[in-house]
C-alpha positions in Angstrom: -44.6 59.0 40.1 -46.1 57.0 37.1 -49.2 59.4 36.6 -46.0 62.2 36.6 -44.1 60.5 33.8 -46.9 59.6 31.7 -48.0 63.2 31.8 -44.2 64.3 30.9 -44.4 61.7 27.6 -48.2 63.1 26.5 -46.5 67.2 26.8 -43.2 66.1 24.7 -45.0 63.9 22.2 -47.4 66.8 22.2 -44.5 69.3 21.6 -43.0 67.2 19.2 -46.1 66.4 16.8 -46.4 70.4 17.0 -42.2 70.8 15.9 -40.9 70.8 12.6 -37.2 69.5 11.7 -35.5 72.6 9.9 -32.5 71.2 7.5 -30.8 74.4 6.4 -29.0 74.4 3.3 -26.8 77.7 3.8 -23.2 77.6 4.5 -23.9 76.2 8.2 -24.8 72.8 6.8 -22.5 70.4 7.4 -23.3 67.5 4.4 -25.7 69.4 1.6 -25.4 66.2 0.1 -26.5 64.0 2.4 -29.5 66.4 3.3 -31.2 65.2 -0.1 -31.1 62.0 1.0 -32.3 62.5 4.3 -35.2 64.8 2.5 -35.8 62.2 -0.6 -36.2 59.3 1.6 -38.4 60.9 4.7 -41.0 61.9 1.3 -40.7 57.9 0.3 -41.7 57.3 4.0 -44.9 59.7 4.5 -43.0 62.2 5.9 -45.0 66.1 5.2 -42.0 68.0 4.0 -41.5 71.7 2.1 -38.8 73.0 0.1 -38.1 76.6 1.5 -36.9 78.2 -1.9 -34.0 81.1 -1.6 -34.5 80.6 2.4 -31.1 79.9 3.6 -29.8 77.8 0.7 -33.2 76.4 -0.1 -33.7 74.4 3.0 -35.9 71.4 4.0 -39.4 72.0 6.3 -40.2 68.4 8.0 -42.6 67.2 10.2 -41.2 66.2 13.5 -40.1 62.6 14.0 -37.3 61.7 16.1 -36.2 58.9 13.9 -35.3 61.8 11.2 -33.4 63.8 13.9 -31.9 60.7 15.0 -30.7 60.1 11.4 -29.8 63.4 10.6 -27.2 63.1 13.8 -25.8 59.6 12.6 -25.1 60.9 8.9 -23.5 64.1 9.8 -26.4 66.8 8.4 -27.2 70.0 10.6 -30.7 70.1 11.6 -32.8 72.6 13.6 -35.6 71.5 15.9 -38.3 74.7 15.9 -41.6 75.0 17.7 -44.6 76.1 16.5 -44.4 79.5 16.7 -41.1 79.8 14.7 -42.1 77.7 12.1 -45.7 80.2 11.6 -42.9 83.3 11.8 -40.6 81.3 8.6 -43.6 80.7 6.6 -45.0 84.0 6.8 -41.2 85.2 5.9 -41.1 83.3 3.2 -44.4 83.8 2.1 -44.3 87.5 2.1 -45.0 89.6 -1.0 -41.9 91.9 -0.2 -39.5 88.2 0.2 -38.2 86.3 -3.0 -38.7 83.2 -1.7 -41.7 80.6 -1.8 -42.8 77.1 0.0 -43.2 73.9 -2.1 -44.7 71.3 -0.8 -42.6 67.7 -1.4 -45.6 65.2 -2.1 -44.0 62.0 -3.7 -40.1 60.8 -4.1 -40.1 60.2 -7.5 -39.3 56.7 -9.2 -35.8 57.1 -10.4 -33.8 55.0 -13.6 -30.2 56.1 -14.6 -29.3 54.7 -18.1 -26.1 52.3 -17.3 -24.4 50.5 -20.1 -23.3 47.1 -19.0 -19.5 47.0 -17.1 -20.3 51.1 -16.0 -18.4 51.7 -12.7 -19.6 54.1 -10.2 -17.9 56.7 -10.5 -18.4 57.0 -14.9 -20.5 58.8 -13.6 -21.2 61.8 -11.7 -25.2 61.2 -10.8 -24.8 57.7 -9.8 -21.7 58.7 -7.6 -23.8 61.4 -5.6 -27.1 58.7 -5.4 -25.1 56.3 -4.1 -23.0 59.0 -1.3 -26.6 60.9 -0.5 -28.4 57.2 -0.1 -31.0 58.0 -2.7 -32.6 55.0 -4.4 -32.4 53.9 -7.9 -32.7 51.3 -10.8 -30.6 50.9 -14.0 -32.1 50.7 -17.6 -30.3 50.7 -20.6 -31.0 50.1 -24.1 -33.7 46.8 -24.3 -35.5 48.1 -21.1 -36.3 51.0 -22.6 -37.2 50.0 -26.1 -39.5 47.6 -24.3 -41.5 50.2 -23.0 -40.1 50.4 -18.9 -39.7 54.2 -18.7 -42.9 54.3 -18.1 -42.3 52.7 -15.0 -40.1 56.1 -13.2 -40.6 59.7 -12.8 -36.9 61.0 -13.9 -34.5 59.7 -16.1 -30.6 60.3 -16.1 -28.5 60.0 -19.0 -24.7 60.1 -18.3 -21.4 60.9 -21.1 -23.7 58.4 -23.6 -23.3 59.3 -27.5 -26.3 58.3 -29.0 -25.1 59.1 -32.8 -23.8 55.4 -32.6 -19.8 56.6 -32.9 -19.0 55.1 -29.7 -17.5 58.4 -27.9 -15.6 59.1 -30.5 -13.1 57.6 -28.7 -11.6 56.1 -32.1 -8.7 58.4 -32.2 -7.1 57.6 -29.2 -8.6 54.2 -28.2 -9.3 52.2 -30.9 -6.2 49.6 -29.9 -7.6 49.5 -26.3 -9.6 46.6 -25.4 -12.4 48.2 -23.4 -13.0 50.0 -26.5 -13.1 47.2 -28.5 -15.7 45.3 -25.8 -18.0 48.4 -25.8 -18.0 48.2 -30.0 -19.0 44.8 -29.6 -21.2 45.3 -27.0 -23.4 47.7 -28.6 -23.4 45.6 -32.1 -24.5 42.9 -30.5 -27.5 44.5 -28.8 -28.3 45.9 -32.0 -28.4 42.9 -34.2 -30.3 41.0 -31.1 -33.1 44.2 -31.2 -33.3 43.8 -35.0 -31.2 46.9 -36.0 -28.6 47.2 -38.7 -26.5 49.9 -37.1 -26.1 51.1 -33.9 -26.9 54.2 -34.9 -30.5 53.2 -36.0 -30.7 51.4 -32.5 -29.7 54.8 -30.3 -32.4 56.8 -33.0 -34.6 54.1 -31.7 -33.8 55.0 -28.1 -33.4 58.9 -28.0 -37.1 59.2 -29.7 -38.3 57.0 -26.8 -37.1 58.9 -24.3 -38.4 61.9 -26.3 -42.2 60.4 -26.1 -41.6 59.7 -22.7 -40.8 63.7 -21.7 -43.7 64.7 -24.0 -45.6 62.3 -21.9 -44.9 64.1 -18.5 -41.1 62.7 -17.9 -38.5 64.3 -16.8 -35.2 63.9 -18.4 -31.3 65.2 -16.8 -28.4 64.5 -19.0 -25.0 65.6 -18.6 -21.9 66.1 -20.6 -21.7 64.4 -24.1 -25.3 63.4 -23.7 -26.9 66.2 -24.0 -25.5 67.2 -27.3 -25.2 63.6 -28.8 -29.2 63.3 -27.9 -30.0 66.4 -30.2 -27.3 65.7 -32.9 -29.2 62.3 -33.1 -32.8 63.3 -33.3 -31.8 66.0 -36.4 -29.7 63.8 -37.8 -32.9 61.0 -38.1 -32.7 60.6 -41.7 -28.6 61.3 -42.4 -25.7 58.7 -42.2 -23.6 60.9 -39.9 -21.1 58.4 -38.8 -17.6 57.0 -40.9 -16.6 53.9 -41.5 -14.8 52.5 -38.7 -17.9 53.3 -36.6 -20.6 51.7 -39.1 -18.6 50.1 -41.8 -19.9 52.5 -44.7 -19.0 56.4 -45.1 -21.0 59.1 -43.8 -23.5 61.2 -46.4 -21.5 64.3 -47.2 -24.0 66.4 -47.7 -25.0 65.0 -43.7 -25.2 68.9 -42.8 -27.5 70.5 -45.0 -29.9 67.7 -44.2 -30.2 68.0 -40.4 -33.4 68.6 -38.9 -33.5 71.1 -36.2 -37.2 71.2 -35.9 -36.6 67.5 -33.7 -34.5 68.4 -30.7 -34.8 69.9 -27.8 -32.4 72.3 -26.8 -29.9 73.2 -29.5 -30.2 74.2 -33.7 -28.2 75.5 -36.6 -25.6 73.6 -34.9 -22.0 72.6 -37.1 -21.3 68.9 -36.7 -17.8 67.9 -36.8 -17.3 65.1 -39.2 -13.8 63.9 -38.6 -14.1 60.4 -37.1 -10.7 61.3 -35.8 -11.7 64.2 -33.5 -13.0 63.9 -29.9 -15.9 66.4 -30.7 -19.2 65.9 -32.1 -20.4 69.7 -33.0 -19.8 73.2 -32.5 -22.6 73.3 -29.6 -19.4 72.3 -27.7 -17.1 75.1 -25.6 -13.3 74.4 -26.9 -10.5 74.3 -24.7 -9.0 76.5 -26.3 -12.0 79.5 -25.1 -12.2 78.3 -21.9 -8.9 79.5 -20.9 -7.0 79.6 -17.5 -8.5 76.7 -15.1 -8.3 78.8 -12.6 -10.5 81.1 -13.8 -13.2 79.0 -14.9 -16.1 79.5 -13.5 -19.9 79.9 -13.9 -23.2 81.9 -12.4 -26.0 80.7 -11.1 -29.2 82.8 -12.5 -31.6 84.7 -9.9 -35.7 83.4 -10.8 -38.5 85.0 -9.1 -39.3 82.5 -6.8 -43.4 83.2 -7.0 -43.4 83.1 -10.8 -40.5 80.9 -11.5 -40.3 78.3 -9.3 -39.2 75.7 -11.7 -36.0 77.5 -12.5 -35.6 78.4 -8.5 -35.8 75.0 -7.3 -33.1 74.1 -10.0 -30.5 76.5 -8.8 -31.4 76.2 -4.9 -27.9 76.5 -3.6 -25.4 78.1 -1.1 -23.2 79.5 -3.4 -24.0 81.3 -6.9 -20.4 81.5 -8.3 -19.0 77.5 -8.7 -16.5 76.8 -9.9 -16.3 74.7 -13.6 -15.5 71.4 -14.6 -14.6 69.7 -17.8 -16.5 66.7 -20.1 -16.4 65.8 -23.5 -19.4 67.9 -23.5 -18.1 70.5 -21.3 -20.6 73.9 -21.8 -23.2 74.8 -24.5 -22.7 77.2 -27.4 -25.4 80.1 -26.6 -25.9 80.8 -30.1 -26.8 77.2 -30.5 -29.8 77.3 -27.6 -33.5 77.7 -28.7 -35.2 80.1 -27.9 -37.4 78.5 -25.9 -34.3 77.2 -23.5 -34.1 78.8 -20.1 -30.6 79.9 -19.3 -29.5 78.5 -15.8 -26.1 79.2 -15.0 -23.0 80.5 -17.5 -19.5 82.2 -17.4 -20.6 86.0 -17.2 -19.7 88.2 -20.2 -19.3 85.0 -22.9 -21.5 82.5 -25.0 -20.3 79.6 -22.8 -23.6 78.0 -21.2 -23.6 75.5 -18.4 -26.9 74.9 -17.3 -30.2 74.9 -19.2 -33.8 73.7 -18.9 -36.6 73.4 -21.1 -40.1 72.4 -21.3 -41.7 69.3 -24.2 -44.9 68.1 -24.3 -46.0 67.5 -20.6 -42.9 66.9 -19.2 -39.2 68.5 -18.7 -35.6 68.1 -19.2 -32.3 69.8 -17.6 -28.8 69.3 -19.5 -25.9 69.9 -17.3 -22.4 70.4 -19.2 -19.5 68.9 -17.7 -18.6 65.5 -16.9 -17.9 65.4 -12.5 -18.3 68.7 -10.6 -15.2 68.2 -8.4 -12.5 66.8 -10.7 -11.9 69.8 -13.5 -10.2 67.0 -15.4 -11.9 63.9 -15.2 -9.8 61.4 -17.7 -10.7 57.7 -19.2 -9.8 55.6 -16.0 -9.2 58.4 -13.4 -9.7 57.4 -9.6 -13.7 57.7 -8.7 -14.2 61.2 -6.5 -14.2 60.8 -2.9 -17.8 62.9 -2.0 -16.8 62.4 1.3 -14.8 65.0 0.7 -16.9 66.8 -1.1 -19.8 66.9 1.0 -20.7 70.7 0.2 -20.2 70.4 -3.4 -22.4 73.5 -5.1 -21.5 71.9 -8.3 -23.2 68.4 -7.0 -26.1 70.2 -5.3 -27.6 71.8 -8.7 -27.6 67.7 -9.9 -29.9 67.0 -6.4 -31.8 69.5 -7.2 -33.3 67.5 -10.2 -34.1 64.6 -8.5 -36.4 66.7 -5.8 -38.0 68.9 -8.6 -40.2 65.9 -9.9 -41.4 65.6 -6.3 -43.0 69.7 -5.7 -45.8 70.8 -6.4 -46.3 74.6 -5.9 -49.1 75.9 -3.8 -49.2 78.0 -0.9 -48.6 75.9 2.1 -50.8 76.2 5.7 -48.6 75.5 8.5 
């Protein structure tokens, strides 16, 4: 009886070193979200794992290990256990010349910082939210850890709804009596004066051209709603008082737009900035309310990518769904006229200039800007209830901000099995 079970254990550990764990990300998965983590964290732990692009949702290829099926069961993700014969028939599927579809190995989980002013809550912001739900490691920086030199340190970097022109939102407007805006004001003066800098402004020129050298060094950079536009607006404006008084205590250069320098940013040029300290807008890169029209018919397209010649682009819109529906942010979607040329076009509303997702290439490294401020609250306001992703747990609009936190990780070679 003994010599029978351990000859049962040797043919199902053999059977199970041979398996793989399929996690499919089509419209049978049961948590998307959580499937990142689950992927993310078996990478951090040795676990071989490939990223089946345009394969049912862009699903995840793991080595067998009963822990990650055990896991799988206890945070709610579908899986699929398949033997060796089915995983040699998906590969060649994928694989084939006549499939758009591709297999990218997952080497390393990337070291992760999200730039977190002091007092942020959770659910500020929509990347931290969807680490935190999907389990996915990661550190906070802000202003003196980068200036110090740490971002050398991580792999990716998030930037949340930051303005890095040093006019505080632009909140003044409607905030200026309210006493969290008065904190941040002094906040951000303070760390200023304790780095050496006159202005805030000069401190956030300090910071956006670090973070610039650091993607031209290999890094990879995500930013959503207001800064992704703020982050340009600051680089061209390196030489040119942009801000009023009530934000630095002198007035702006009025000639501040015929002295921009488009030559510095990254994604956008021949933008209009929008000088009234009084308005919630920093520059025409921005989509009004006013265009975007009727909530419910706001929404935007993913963009097809050849999988075998553009896998960047392809891992970056992996998702179940290609029509999701839109969102606001201060930044809310990108003027196309505005883009570069050398900006790849992601996802927009069909038939108009209103851009949602975008990636480029500087230097060595990469960046993704993501318009909108939280993919499942179209409204998000200035001390709104956080979004329950538990509801959310198939959230196409929260799946294209996973995708950048794996794309750091791939490495795109044709895979043996």
């Amino acid at each position: 009886m003994k010599k029978y079970i351990f000859t049962l254990l040797i043919f199902f550990t053999t059977v199970s070193a041979q398996s793989r764990i399929l996690i499919n990300m089509d419209l049978k998965q049961t948590d998307h979200l959580k499937a990142y983590g689950i992927t993310f964290n078996a990478i951090e732990n040795g676990t071989k794992a490939d990223w089946l692009l345009n394969y049912r949702g862009g699903s995840f290829m793991l080595e067998y290990s009963e822990t990650i099926a055990a896991l799988c069961r206890l945070k709610g993700v579908a899986f699929e256990v398949v033997g060796p014969q089915e995983t040699v028939d998906i590969y060649s599927f994928v694989q084939s010349e006549d499939q758009n579809m591709e297999v990218v190995r997952l080497e390393k989980s990337p070291k992760i910082a999200v730039y977190v002013t002091p007092g942020h809550q959770p659910w500020d912001d929509a990347v931290t939210m969807v680490l935190e739900y999907a389990e996915v490691p990661y550190t906070k920086i802000w202003i003196e850890e980068i200036l110090h030199g740490d971002l050398e340190k991580y792999d990716w970097l998030h930037l949340h709804h930051e303005d890095f022109t040093g006019q505080y939102g632009k909140f003044y407007g409607s905030y200026a009596n309210q006493q969290w805006y008065i904190d941040q004001q002094l906040l951000f003066e303070k760390m200023a004066s304790k780095l050496g800098f006159k202005k805030v402004s000069q401190m956030e020129l300090a910071v956006v051209k670090t973070i610039k050298e650091y993607i031209g060094n290999g890094g990879f950079l995500f930013a959503m709603c207001s800064a992704a536009d703020s982050y340009d607006i600051a680089l061209a404006a390196e030489n040119v008082d942009i801000c009023d008084r009530m934000y630095d205590g002198d007035s702006p250069d009025p000639n501040a737009q015929e002295k921009l320098d488009f030559s510095k940013t990254l994604a956008f040029s021949d933008f209009k900035l929008e000088m009234n300290p009084y308005k919630y807008e920093y520059s025409d890169v921005d989509i009004q309310l006013e265009e975007i029209g009727s909530e419910d018919n706001d929404y935007f397209t993913l963009f097809e990518f050849s999988a075998k010649y553009d896998p960047v682009p392809t891992m970056l819109t992996q998702n179940h769904l290609n029509v999701i529906r839109g969102f606001m942010g201060q930044t809310t979607m990108f003027r196309e006229r505005t883009l570069k040329k050398s900006v790849i076009v992601m996802g927009k509303r069909n038939d108009m200039e209103q851009v949602r997702y975008i990636h480029g290439k500087f230097g060595r490294g990469f960046f993704t800007f993501y318009g909108g401020h939280d993919p499942e609250d179209y409204k998000h306001l200035v001390e709104d209830k956080p979004t329950d992703l538990n509801l959310y747990k198939n959230s196409a609009g929260y799946r294209l901000i996973l995708n950048n936190i794996l794309f750091p990780a791939a490495k795109k070679k044709k895979q043996k099995t």
